[in-house]
C-alpha positions in Angstrom: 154.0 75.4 289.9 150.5 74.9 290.0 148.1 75.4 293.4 147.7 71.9 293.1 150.5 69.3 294.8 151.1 65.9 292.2 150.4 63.1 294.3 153.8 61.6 293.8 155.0 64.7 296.0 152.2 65.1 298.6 152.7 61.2 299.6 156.6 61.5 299.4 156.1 65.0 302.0 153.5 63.0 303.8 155.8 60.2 305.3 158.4 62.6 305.7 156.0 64.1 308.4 156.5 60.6 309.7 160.0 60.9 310.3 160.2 64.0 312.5 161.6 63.1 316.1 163.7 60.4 314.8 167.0 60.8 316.3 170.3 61.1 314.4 172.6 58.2 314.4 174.8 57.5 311.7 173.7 55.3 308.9 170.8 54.5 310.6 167.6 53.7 309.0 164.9 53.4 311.3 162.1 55.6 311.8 161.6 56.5 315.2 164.9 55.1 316.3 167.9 56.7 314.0 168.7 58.1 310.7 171.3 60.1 309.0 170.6 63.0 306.3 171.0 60.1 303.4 169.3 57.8 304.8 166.3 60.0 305.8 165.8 60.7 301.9 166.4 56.9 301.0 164.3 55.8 303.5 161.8 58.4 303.1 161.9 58.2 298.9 160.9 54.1 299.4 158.2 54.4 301.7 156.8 56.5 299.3 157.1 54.1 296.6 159.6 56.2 294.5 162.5 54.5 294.6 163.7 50.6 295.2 165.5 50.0 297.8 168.8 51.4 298.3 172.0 49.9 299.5 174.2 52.0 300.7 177.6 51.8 301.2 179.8 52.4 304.4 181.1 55.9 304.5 182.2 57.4 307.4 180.7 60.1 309.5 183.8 62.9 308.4 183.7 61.5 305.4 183.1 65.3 303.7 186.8 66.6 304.7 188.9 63.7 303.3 187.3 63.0 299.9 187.3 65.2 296.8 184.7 63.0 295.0 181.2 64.4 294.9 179.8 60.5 296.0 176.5 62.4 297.3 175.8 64.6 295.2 176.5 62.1 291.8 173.8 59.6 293.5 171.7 62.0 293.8 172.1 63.5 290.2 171.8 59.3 289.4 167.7 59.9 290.4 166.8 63.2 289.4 168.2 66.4 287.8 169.7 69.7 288.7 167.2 72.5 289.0 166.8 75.9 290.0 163.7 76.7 291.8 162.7 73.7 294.4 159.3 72.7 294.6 158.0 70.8 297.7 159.8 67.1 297.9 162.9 68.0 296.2 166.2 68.1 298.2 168.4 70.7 299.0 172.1 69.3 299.5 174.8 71.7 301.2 178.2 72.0 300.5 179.9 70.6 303.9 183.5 70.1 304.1 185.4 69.9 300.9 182.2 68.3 298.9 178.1 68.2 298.9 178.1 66.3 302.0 174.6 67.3 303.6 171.1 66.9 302.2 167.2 67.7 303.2 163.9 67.8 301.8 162.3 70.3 300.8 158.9 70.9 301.6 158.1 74.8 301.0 161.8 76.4 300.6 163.6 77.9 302.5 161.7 75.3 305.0 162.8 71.4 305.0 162.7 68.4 307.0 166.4 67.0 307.4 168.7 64.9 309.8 171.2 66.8 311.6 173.6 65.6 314.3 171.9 66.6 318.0 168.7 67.1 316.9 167.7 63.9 314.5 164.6 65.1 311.5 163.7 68.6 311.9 161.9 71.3 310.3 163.9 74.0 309.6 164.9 76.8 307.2 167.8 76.1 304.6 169.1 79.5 305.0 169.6 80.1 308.5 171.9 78.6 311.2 174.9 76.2 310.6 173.1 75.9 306.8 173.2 79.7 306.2 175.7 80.9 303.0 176.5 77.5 302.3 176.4 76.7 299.0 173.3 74.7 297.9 171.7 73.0 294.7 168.2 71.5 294.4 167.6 68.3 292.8 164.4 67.0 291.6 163.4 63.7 290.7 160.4 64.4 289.5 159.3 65.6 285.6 156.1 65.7 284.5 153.2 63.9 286.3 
């Protein structure tokens, strides 16, 4: 990675600065007054003019320990690809449950911004706390500039 940020990433990170404070509430999708981890990134992804707007289906809150479908993780893959090393304004999604049920954004890993149930968008590492030896993969949407 080079010293220099692409701009596609530095304005995706920027209104993701935004977003901190926000309380969690389940499918939400206001700044400033509730999100969940998926519809941080959706939300946060549009704003910065990278993706159209998303609809999003209904899913419940638990819905991680009665599926076996990977749902989250396959719409994530449906926008970018698998990769090993994150860069800032990837996302980081966690095993949860039975599936990849929990997602942030990176911004210089092990540190992201994500939603998280008591605490709405936070800075925070990906390797400590309730996120530590979870499984993890990093998805960018982003190839060359």
């Amino acid at each position: 990675m080079s010293d220099e940020l692409d701009p596609r990433r530095a304005r995706l990170l920027a209104e993701a600065e935004t977003w901190i404070g926000t309380p969690y509430h389940h499918m939400g999708r206001v700044r400033g007054a509730g999100v969940d981890c998926l519809t941080f990134l959706v939300e946060v992804y549009e704003a910065a003019g990278l993706v159209e707007h998303q609809e999003i289906p209904f899913y419940r809150p638990d819905f991680m320990l009665h599926q076996s479908a990977e749902t989250y993780l396959e719409a994530l893959l449906a926008h970018g690809r698998l990769v090993e090393t994150p860069e800032p304004g990837d996302v980081a999604i966690f095993k949860w449950g039975r599936i990849f049920a929990h997602a942030g954004l990176v911004t210089d890993w092990p540190w992201m911004l994500h939603a998280a149930p008591g605490h709405g968008v936070i800075r925070m590492r990906g390797d400590q706390g309730k996120l530590m030896g979870r499984q993890v993969k990093f998805i960018s949407a982003f190839g060359e500039p």
